[in-house]
N, C-alpha and C positions, 0 to 999 in steps of 0.2 A: 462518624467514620465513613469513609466511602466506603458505597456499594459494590459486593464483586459483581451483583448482576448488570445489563448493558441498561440503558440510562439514555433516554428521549430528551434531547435540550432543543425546548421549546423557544424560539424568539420572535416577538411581535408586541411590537409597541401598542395597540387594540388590546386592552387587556381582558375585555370578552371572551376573545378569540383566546388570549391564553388559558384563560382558565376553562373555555369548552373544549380545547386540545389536552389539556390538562386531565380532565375529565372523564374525553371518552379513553386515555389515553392507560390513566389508571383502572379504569373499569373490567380493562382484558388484563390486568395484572403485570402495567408495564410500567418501569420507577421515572419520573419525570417532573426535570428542572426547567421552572420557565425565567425565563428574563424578558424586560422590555426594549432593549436596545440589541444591538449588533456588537457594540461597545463591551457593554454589561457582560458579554459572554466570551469576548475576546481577551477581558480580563483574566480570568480564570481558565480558558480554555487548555491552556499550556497544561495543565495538572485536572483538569475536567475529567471525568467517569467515561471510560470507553464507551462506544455507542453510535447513536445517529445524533444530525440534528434537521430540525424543522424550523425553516426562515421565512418569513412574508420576503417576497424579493423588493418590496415598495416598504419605505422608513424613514422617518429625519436620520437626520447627521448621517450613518454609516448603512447602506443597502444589503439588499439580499448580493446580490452581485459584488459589490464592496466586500462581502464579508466574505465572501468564496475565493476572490484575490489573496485576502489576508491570508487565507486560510494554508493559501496552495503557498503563500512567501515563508510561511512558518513552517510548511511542510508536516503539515498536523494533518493524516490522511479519515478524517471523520466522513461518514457519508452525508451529504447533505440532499434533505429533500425542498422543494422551494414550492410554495404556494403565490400565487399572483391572482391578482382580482384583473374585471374587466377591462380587457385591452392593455394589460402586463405580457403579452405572448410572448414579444418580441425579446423585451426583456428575461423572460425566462429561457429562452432561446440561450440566449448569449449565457445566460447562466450554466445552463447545459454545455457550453462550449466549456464553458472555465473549469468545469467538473461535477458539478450535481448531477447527482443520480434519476432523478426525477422530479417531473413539478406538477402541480394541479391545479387545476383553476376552479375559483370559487363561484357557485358554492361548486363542494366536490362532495359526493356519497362518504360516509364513515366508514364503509368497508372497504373501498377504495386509498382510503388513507393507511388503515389498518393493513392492509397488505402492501403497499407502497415503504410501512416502514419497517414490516416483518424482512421483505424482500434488502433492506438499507443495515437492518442486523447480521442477517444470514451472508453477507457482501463485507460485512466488517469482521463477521466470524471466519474467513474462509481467507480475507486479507493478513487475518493475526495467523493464523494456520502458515502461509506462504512465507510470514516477517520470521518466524518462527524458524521453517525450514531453512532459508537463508541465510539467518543468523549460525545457526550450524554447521552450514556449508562453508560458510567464512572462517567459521572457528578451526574446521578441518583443512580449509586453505592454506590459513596462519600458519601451520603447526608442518608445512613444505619446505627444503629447503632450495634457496633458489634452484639447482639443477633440477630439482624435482618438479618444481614450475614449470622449467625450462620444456621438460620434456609431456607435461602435460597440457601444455599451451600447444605443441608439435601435435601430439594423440589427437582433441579436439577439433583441430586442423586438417583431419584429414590425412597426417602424413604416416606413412608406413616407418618402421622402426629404424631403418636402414637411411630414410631421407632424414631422420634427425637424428640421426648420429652425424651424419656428415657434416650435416646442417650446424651442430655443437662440437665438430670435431675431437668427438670422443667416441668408440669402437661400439657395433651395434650389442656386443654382449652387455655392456656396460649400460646400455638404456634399459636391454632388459629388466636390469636391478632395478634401476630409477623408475622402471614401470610396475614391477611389483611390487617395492616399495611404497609408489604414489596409493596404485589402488587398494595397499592397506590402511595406509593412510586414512584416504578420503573414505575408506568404508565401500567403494564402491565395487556391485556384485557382477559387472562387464563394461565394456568399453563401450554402451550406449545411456549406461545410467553416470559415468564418469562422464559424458557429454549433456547428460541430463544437467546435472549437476552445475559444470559451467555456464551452461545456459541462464541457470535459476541465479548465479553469481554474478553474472552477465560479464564474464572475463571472454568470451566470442565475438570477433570480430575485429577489424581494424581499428576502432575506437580505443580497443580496451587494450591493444599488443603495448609491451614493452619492450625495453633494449634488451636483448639476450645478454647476458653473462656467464662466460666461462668459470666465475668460483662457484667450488664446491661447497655452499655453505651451510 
């Protein structure tokens, strides 16, 4: 069965290397799966043990960099640390662009590691905390009905009650309702954590406006 704890997915075709990662890795009492491909862990990844992972960024077939691609098209937000050997800089580099969190170059200190991948937990702990709230935030989104959107797409915005009423041509009493309804709704304890909120939902901004609608639904 899987593990509920977070979970080191070691990859490095060097299977030395895997098992001395392996090793120091268990040693401070952390659970970890090694693979020798980029492949190997891509397979499984979809359904893999929350956690970090550790990639050599230099491999046949599929790379460290290769595999951070893949990673970001799946949209599988794992943290990735990247180790590269002499004169890999550059290429870590670019790794860092795609998304890894950190990389080190070999050799690299074991407590250097060790804190590179406490710091790659505590970043995946802190990310599921965020997917968490958000998921919430959305659930209480859902649960509006358009006008109530309507008028807290307006609040968000900056506008006074009075410019969206106009603005929905419908009477500023009448938003009032829509506005203590909204903020029962969504839970929210003032008009800067209901701004909080959007923000976390990422309904702010011109990207995210939609066509207004006048039903009530």
């Amino acid at each position: 069965m899987p593990s509920d704890k977070p979970v080191v997915h070691v990859i490095d075709d060097d299977e030395a290397m895997r098992e001395s990662l392996a090793f120091l890795l268990s040693a401070v009492g952390l659970e970890v799966r090694t693979y020798e491909s980029a492949l190997g862990f891509l397979d499984v990844a979809p359904n893999a043990e929350a956690g970090c992972v550790i990639t050599d960024v230099r491999m046949p077939g599929l790379s460290g960099v290769d595999l951070l691609r893949r990673l970001r098209e799946l949209k599988l937000g794992i943290p990735v640390i990247v180790i590269t050997g002499h004169g890999d800089v550059p290429l870590a580099v670019e790794a860092m662009k795609i998304g890894a969190l950190d990389f080190l170059e070999k050799p690299f200190d074991d407590e250097v590691l060790l804190a590179s991948v406490r710091s790659a937990l505590n970043q995946l702990n802190q990310d599921q905390k965020r997917q968490a709230e958000r998921n919430e935030i959305e659930r209480r989104l859902a649960a509006l009905s358009n006008r109530e959107r309507d008028v807290l797409e307006g609040l968000v915005s900056g506008h006074a009650n009075k410019q969206i009423a106009y603005d929905l041509g419908i009477s500023p009493r009448t938003i009032e309702i829509y506005r203590a309804n909204l903020m029962t709704k969504m839970q929210a304890a003032s008009l800067s954590d209901l701004v909080r909120m959007a923000l976390i939902a990422g309904i702010l901004g011109p990207e995210s406006e939609r066509p207004k609608t006048r039903d009530d639904a």
